[in-house]
C-alpha positions in Angstrom: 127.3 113.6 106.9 127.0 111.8 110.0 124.6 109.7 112.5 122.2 113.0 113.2 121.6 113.4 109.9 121.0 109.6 109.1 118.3 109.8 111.6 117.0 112.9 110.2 117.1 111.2 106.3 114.8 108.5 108.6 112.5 110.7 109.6 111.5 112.1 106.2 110.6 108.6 105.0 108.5 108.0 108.1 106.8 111.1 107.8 105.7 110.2 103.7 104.9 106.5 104.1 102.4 107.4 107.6 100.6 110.3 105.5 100.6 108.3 102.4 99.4 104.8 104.5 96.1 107.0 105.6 94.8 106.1 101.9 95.6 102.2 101.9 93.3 100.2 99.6 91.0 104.1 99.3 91.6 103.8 95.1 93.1 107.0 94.9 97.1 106.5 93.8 97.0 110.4 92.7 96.4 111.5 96.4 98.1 109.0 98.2 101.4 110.2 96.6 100.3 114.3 97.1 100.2 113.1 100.6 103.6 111.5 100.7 105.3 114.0 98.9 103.9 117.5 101.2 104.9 115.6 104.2 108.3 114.5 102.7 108.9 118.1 101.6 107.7 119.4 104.6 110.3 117.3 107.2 113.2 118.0 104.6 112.7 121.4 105.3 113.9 121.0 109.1 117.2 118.9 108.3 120.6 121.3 108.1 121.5 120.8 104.7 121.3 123.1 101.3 119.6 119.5 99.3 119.1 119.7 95.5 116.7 117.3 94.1 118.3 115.7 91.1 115.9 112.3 90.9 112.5 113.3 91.2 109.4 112.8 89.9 109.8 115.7 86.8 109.8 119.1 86.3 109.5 122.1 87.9 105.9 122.7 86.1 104.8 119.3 87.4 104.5 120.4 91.2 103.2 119.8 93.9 105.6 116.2 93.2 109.5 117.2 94.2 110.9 118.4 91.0 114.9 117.7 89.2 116.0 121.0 90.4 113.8 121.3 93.8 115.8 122.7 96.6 115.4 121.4 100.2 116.4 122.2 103.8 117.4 124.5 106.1 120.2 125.7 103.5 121.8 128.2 105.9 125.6 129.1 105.9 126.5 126.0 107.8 124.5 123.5 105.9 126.7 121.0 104.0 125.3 120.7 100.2 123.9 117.4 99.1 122.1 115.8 96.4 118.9 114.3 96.7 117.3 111.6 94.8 113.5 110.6 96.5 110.4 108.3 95.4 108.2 109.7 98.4 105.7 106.9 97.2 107.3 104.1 95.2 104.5 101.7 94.7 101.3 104.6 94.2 99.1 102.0 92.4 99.9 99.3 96.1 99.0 102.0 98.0 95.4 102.3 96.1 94.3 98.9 96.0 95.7 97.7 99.5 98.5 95.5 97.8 102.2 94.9 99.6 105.5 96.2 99.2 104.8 99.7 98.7 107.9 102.1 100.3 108.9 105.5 100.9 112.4 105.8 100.1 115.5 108.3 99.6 118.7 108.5 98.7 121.6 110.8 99.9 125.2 111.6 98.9 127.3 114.8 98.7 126.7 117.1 96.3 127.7 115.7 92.5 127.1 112.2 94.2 124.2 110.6 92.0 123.4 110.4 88.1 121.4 113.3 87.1 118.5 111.0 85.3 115.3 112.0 83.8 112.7 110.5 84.2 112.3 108.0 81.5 113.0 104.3 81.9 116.2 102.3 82.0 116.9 98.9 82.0 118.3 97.2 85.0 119.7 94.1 86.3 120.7 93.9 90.2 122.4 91.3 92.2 123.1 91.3 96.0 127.0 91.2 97.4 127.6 87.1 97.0 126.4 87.8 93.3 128.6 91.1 92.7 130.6 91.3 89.5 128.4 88.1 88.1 126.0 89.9 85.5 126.2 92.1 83.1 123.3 93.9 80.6 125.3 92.3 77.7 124.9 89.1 78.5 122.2 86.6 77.9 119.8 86.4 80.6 120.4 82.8 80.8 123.9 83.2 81.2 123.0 85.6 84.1 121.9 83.0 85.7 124.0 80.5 85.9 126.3 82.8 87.3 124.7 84.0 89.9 123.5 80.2 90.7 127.5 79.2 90.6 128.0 82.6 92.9 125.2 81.5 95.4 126.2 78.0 95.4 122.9 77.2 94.4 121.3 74.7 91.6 120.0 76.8 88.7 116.1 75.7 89.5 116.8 77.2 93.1 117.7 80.7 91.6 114.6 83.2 92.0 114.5 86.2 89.9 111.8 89.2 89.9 110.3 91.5 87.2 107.6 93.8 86.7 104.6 91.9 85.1 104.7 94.1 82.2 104.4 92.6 78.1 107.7 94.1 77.1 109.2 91.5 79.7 107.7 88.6 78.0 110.5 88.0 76.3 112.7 87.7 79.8 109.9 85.7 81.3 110.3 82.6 78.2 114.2 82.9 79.0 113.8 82.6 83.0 111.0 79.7 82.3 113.1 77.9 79.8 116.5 77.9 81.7 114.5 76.4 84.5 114.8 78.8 87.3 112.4 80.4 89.6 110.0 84.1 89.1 108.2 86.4 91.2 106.6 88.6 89.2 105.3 92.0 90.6 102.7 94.5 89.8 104.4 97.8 90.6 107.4 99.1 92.9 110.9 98.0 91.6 113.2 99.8 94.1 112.0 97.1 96.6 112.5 94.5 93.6 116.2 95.3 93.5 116.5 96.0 97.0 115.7 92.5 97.5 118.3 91.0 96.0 120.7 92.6 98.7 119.3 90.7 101.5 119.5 86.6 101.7 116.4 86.1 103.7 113.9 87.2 101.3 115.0 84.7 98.4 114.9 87.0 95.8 118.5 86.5 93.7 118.3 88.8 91.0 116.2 91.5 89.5 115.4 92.0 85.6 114.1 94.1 83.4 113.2 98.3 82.3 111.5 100.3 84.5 111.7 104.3 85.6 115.0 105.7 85.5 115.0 107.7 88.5 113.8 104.6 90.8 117.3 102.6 89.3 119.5 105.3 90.7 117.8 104.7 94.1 117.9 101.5 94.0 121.7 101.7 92.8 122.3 104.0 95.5 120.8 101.0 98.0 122.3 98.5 96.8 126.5 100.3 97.4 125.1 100.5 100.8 124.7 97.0 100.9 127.8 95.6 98.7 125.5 94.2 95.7 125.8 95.2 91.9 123.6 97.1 89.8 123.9 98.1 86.3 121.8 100.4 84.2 121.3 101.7 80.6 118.9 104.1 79.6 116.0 103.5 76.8 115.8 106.5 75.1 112.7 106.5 73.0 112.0 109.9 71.8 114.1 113.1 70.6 112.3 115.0 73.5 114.0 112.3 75.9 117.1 112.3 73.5 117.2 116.2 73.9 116.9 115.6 78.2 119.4 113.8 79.0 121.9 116.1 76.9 120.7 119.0 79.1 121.6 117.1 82.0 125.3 115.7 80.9 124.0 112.5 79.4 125.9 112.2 76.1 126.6 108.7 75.5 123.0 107.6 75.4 123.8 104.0 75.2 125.8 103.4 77.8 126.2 100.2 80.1 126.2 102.4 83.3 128.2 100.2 86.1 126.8 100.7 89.9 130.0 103.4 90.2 128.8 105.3 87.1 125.1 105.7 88.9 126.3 106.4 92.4 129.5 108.2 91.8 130.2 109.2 95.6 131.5 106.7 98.4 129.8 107.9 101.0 126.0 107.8 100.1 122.8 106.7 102.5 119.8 105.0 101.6 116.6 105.2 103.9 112.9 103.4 103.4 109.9 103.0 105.1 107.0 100.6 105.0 103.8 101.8 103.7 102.4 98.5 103.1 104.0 95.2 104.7 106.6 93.7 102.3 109.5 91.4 101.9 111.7 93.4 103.6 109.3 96.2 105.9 106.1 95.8 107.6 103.9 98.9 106.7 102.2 101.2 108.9 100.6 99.9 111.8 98.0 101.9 113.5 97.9 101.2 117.1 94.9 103.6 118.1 95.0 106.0 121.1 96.7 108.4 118.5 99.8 105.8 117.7 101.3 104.4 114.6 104.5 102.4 114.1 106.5 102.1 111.1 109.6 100.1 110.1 112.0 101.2 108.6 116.2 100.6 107.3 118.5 103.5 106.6 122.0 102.3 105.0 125.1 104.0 104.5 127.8 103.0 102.1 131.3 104.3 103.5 130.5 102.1 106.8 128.4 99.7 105.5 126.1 100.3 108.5 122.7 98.8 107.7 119.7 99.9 110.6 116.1 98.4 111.0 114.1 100.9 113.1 110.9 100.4 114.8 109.3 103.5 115.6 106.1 104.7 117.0 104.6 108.2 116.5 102.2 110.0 118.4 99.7 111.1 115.6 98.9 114.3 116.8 
């Protein structure tokens, strides 16, 4: 993989979050995504590689979303093979009531690269690079913590940590509140969540809690790009999801996955675009006269190369 092909990677998340931002704040989460994901599909198809999708958004029987399984690009003889892990919308419900921090994101690494996930949700803790090697899923939250607070050089009450405001996180919310540190709580759109936690200026320290599978191996896959420390361990809940992730090579069901485990290759790149302005991107502007700009970061983990891009687009 090389600099073309980062740029290229960039391109497909531009293309999703601009055709998903035409539906900001329109109510309609099920349309904004179709947009994202034909325009996501469509701009893979023009890259040189022979891509498999192996996180997606389910089955083959589930289309128009990209599929486990889906095959993208060019895929001629001299296309190098790559897996492909994509949320072409991560944040659908953001996108239909006009809220921030909704992205388009991928994630890229040679073929055999990323954890073959289904989608079904795993819990999740992510720390940025100071914080690396601090945490771990068997640990008392609390105990996270104060580790990360010793690793930041920061007083416990300084630490901020962010969830998804959801009731099964209730629990994690008493610990946070009682070991007297900061929250952020969020509606939707956890890859941004854990993304966070990689860069300093947005305050955000450490990310808790279970959400979607797939969206942890993305975030995993940003967060080697960046250094930081992810762990993950899937919550399998049903013989159906039991009988899943067998099919894909998933035998120890209830293992602590380290950030290595998820993101297996060393050379893997990360991309996102703003749909909606957030922590880390501003969303879609539309300029008129035809124009939009977007924002976006593509990362790559053998070089440790992080990007912000401004772009504008002629519409037509």
């Amino acid at each position: 993989m090389d600099i073309d092909l980062a740029l290229s990677y960039v391109r497909v998340t531009e293309a999703a979050a601009i055709s998903a931002s035409k539906l900001l704040g329109r109510g309609d989460k099920n349309a904004a995504d179709d947009a994202a994901v034909s325009a996501m599909r469509r701009m893979f198809d023009l890259i040189p590689i022979k891509g498999k999708v192996v996180i997606g958004e389910g089955e083959m029987d589930e289309a128009p979303m990209l599929y486990i399984g889906e095959e993208l690009g060019i895929r001629d003889e001299d296309s190098i093979e790559v897996d492909i892990a994509v949320d072409p919308l991560d944040g659908t419900n953001l996108v239909a009531k006009g809220l921030p921090n909704a992205l388009s994101v991928v994630a890229i690494s040679p073929k055999g690269g990323l954890l073959n996930a289904p989608d079904m949700y795993m819990e999740k803790i992510a720390v940025g690079r100071r914080a690396k090697g601090c945490v771990s899923l068997d640990a008392p939250l609390e105990e996270n913590i104060k580790n990360v607070a010793r690793a930041l050089n920061k007083k416990v009450e300084d630490v901020t940590v962010i969830m998804l405001d959801r009731e099964r996180h209730y629990g994690l919310m008493e610990k946070v509140r009682k070991v007297g540190a900061r929250m952020k709580l969020i509606t939707d759109g956890d890859i941004a969540a854990a993304i966070a936690t990689g860069f300093e200026d947005t305050g955000i320290d450490i990310m808790v809690g279970s959400g979607g599978a797939p969206e942890g191996v993305i975030a995993a896959a940003a967060l080697k790009c960046l250094g930081g420390d992810f762990q993950g361990r899937l919550c399998v809940t049903s013989e159906e999801e039991k009988r899943r992730c067998i099919e894909m090579g998933i035998t120890d069901l209830n293992k602590l996955m380290y950030i290595d485990d998820i993101v297996k290759a060393d050379d893997v790149y990360f991309a996102a675009t703003g749909v909606s302005d957030g922590d880390l991107l501003k969303g879609v502007v539309y300029l008129g006269k035809d124009k939009v700009k977007t924002q976006s970061v593509v990362m790559r983990s053998k070089t440790g190369t992080v990007r912000f891009i401004n772009a504008i687009h002629r519409l037509s």
